[in-house]
C-alpha positions in Angstrom: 30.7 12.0 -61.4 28.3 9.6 -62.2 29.5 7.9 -59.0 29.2 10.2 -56.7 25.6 10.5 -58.5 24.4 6.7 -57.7 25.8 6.9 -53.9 23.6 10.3 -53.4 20.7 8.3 -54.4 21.2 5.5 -53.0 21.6 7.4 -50.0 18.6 9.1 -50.2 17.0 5.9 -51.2 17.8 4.5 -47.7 17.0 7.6 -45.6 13.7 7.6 -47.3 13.2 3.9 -46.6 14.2 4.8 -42.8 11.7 7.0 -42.9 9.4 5.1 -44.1 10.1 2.7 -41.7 10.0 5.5 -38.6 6.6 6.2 -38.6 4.9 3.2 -38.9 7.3 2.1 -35.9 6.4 5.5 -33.8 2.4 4.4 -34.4 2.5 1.1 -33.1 4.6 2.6 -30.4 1.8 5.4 -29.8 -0.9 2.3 -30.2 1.2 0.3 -27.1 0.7 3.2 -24.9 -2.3 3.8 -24.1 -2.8 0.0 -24.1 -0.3 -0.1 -21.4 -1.3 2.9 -19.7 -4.8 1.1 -19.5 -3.8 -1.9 -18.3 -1.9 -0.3 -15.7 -4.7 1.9 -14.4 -6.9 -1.4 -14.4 -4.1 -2.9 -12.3 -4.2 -0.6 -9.0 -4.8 -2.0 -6.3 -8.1 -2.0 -4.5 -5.9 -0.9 -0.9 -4.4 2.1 -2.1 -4.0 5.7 -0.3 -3.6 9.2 -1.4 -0.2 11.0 -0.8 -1.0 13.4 2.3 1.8 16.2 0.2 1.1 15.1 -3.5 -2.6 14.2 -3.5 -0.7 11.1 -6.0 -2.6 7.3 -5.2 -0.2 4.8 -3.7 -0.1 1.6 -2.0 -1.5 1.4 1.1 1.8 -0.5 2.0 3.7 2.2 0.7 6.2 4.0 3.3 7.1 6.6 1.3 5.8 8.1 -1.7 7.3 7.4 -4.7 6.5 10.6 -6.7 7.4 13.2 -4.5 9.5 10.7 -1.9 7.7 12.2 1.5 7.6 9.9 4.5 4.0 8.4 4.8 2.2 8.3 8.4 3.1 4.8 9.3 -0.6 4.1 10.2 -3.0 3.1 7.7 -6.4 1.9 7.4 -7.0 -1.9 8.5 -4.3 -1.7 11.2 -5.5 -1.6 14.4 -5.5 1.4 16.5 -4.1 1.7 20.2 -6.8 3.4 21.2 -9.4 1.5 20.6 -7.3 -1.6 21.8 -7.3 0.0 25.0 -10.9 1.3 25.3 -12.2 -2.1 24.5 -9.7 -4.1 27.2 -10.9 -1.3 29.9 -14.9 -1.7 29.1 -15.1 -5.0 27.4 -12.0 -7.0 28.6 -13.4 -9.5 30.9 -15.4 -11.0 27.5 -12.0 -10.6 25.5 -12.7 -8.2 23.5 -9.5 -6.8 22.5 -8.1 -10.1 22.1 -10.8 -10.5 19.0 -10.0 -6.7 17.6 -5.9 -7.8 17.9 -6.2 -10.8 16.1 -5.5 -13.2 19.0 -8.9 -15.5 18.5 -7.6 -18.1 21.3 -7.0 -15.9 24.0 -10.2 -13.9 23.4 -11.8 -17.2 24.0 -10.2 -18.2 26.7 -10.9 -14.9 28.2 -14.7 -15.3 27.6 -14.6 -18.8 28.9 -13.4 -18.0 32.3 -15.5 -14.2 32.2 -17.3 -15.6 35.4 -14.1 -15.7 37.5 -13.3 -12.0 37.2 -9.6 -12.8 36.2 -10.1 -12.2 32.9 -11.5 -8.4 33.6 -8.5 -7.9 36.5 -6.0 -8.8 33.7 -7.1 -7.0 31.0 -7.4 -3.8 33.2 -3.8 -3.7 33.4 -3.7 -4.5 29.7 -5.3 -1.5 28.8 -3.6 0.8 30.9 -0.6 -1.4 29.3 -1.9 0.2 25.7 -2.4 3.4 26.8 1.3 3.6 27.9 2.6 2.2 24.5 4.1 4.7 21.9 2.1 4.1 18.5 5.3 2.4 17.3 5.8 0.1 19.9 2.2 -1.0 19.8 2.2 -1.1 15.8 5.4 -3.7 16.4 3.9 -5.7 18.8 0.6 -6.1 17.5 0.9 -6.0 13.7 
């Protein structure tokens, strides 16, 4: 009897010390968390978008969203648009001007260096019709 005594203390001895032990452990746990869950906010990037279904903020990058897992619109902001691709090879062409909006610095100034022959303004005339013709995805592959 005396026995079974000892082991029910000891026993309760340890499941007190556990216990003991428990909530210290759960309030540096609970102290971690919002540390973390500050850091993280802190570490959002600058480029992000909202989720057009959620309203949650994402990556700009992001293709689909990972809280509700809806397919983003591929277009973003920073990319460059067909449109106004096209609108400044029709008006503004012959000086290269779409060239410089795509990216393409070199041809844009080869198409201003030779502006005074006209073949610069001929060929980006059928450029921008060119554009205009694309599908959004074919001009987001070609000129990403």
């Amino acid at each position: 009897m005396q026995e079974t005594n000892d082991m029910n203390t000891n026993a309760s001895n340890e499941s007190s010390a556990e216990l003991s032990k428990e909530p210290s452990a759960k309030t540096s746990a609970s102290l971690a968390s919002p540390a973390t869950a500050h850091v993280t906010s802190e570490n959002v990037p600058q480029s992000s978008k909202f989720c057009s279904e959620c309203g949650a903020r994402i990556s700009a990058r992001a293709e689909i969203c990972p809280k509700c897992g809806v397919r983003l619109p591929v277009s973003a902001e920073g990319e460059h648009k067909k449109t106004t691709a096209a609108l400044l090879a029709l008006f503004l062409g012959g000086l290269g001007a779409h060239k410089f909006y795509l990216g393409r610095t070199g041809m844009g100034l080869v198409y201003l260096a030779f502006c005074w022959t006209l073949v610069p303004a001929l060929i980006s005339l059928v450029e921008g019709i060119q554009f205009l013709s694309m599908s959004e995805s074919e001009f987001a592959l070609k000129y990403r």
